[in-house]
N, C-alpha and C positions, 0 to 999 in steps of 0.2 A: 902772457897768454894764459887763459883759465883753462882748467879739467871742468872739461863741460858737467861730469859727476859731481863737481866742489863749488861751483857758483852759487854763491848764495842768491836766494830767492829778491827779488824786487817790486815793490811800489812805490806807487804812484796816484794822488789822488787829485780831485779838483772836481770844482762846480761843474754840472752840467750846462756848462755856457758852450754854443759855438766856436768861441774864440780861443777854448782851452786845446783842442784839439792839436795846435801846432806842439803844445806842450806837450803832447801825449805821443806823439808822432815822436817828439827827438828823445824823451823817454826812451821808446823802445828802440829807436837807433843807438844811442848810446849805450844800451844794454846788449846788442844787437852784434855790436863792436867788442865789447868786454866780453864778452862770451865766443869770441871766433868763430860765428855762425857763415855759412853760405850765404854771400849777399842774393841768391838766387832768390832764397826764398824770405826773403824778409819783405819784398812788395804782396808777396801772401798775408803776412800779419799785420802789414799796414792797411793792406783794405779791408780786411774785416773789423780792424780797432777804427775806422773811418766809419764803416757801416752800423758797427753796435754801435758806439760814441752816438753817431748822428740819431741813431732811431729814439736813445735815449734823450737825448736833447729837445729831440720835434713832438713826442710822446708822452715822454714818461715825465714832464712837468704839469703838477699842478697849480694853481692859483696862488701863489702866494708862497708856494714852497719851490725851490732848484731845487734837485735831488745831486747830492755827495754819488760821485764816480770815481771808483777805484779798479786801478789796474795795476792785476800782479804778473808777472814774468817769472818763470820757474824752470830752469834746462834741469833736465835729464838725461841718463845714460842712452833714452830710445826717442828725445824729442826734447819739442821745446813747447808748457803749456801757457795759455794766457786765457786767466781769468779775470772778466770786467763786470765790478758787484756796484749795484747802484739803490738808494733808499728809496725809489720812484712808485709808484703803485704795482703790487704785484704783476707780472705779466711773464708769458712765458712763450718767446720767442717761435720754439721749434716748433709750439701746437699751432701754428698757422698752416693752411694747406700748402703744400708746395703749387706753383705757380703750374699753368700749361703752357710751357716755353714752344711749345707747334700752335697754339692762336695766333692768328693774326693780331697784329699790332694793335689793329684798332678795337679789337676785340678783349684784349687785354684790359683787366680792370691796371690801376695807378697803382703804385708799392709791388710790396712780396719779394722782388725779385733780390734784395741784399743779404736776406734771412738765408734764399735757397743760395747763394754764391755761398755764404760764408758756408754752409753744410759741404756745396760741395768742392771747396778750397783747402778745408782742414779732413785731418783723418779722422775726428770726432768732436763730436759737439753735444754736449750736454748742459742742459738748464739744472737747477734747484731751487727756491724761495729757502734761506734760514734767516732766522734771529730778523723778520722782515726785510730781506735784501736778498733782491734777484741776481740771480748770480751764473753768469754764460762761463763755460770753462771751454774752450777751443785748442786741441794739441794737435801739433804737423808731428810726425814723425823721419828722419834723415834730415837734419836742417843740419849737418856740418858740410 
């Protein structure tokens, strides 16, 4: 069993292919496991690694280029963060409106609605662009 304070940090990278997903998924369980976290909330960080991954996939490819997705796992003493850095065209996540979740259905434009889960799944959620790579940082806080 690890001191959630002493787990060293983890990555994990891969093409932005759909199909790497499962790989990314047993990453974090595996990680998930080594760190003796609360199985409660690990379907929290698997649907937002579901959601960034996919938007990156559907999105953020251009013509000729997959874009390189990396994701790191890092426990701390007040949480657990997970940040997913991808080389894709600048974009930034959080600057999309939040959704009007009281439209009706039909009235609903298509998207949005995995950007506003994952805000409001995690206790924070912050974008950056450095060295060209967009980079979501997402932290729960109490995951033992």
């Amino acid at each position: 069993m690890h001191s959630l304070g002493k787990l060293e940090p983890a990555t994990c990278s891969v093409p932005a292919d759909a199909a790497q997903l499962t790989a990314l998924t047993e990453f974090l369980r595996e990680f998930w496991s080594a760190a003796s976290l609360a199985s409660t909330q690990r379907t929290t960080f698997e649907l937002a690694l579901e959601e960034v991954f996919t938007n990156i996939v559907r999105h953020g490819t251009q013509p000729g280029k997959v874009p390189s997705v990396e994701v790191s796992l890092v426990v701390a003493t007040d949480g657990l963060t997970m940040t997913i850095e991808d080389d894709g065209p600048r974009f930034d996540p959080l600057s999309l409106p939040e959704p009007d979740i009281t439209a009706c259905l039909d009235e609903r434009p298509v998207g949005g609605l995995g950007v506003f889960l994952v805000r409001q799944m995690m206790d924070t959620v912050s974008y950056q662009y450095l060295a060209r790579r967009n980079r979501l940082s997402m932290t729960k806080y109490q995951v033992r």
